[in-house]
Structure formats: structure tokens, C-alpha cells
N, C-alpha and C positions, 0 to 999 in steps of 0.2 A: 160656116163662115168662109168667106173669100181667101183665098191663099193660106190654108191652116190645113193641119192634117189631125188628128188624133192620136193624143201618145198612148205612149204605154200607160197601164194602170197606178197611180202613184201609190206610194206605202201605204197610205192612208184609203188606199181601194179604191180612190176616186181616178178618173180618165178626166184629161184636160186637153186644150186645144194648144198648141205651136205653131207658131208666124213658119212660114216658108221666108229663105231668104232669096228675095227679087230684088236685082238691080234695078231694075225699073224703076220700083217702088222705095227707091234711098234717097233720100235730099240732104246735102249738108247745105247749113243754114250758116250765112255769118251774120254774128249778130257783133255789130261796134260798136265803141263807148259810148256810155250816157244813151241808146236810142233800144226803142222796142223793135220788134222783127214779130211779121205775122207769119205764120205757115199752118195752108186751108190743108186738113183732110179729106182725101176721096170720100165718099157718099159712103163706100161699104168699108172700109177700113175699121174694122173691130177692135184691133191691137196695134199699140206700138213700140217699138225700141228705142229707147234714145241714148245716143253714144253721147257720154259727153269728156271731154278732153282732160289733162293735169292740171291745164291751167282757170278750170270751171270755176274751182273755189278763190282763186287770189281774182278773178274777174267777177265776183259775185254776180256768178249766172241764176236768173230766177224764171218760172214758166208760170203761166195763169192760162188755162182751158175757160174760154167765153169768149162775149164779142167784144171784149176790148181791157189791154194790161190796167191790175187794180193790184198796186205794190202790198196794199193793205192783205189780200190772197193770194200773193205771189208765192210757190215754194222754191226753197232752193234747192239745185242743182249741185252734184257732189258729183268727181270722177266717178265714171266705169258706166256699167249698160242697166240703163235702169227699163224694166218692161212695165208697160200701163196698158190698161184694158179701157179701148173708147167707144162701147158700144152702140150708142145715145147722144143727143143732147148737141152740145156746140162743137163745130166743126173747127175752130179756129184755136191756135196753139199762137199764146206771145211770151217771147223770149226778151229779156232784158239784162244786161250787164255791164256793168259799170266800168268795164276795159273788154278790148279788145277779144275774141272769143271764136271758136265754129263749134255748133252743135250737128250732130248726124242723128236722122232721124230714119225708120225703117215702118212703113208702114205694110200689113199685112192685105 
């Protein structure tokens, strides 16, 4: 995979793959009230991080993976660094919050 290395063996004896972290590759996203925000994944982009801020939860920040925000699939978003594995499928990542918000996203 693009910008990944090979870790160590985990406890479980398995080897798993690790984002490299590239500035390049970081976008903070503001997403404002009441409106959807899209943000395209590169082609090869495997993995992502997504930083999401204190105020994620009082802004009921939600993300839907497809071609377009469907509140009904939306998950929500809690502080801290959540990592997802995009290896496939739809390239496009929509963000929605009901106040004010920045998400950072880190792709590999």
C-alpha cells in the first residue's frame, strides 16, 4: 500500500500495515452548521485518520462513505483519532454538523 510500512508482529502474531504521517496528505475540513462538506479521496489511499476535535460531540458531527450524505447511514463522530481502512469502493467522505466544527483528515 502507498505510504504504509509494515509493523511489528502484533500479540496476536499477526503484521499489520501503518499510515506514514505526510503533510501532504492532511486536509482539515470545515464543515458549518446545518450543511454537508464532501472530501474526494486519492485513487490509492488505503487508510485514513480522522482527527476529530472536543467540540465533534456538542456539534453532532456525522460522516457517510458514498456518493452522497444519507442521515439515515450517517455515523457519528466522537473526539479523538479514529483510523478507518478505505480500501475499495466510494471515494467520497460527507461530513455533516449541526454547528460549527473542523475535522482533520490524514490519508495514507
Amino acid at each position: 500500500m502507498a505510504n504504509t510500512i509494515d509493523s511489528p508482529v502484533s500479540a496476536l502474531g499477526e503484521s499489520f500495515d501503518v499510515a506514514l504521517l505526510d503533510s501532504a496528505r492532511v486536509f482539515a475540513i470545515a464543515v458549518a452548521a446545518d450543511t454537508t462538506v464532501k472530501h474526494t479521496l486519492a485513487g490509492t489511499t488505503t487508510l485514513v485518520t480522522i482527527a476529530v476535535g472536543l467540540d465533534a460531540t456538542a456539534a453532532g458531527l456525522t460522516l457517510v462513505r458514498g456518493s452522497a450524505y444519507d442521515a439515515a447511514k450517517a455515523w457519528p463522530l466522537l473526539p479523538g483519532y479514529l483510523p478507518f481502512g478505505v480500501p475499495g469502493g466510494s471515494r467520497d467522505l460527507h461530513f455533516n454538523a449541526s454547528a460549527d466544527t473542523t475535522v482533520w483528515i490524514m490519508e495514507n
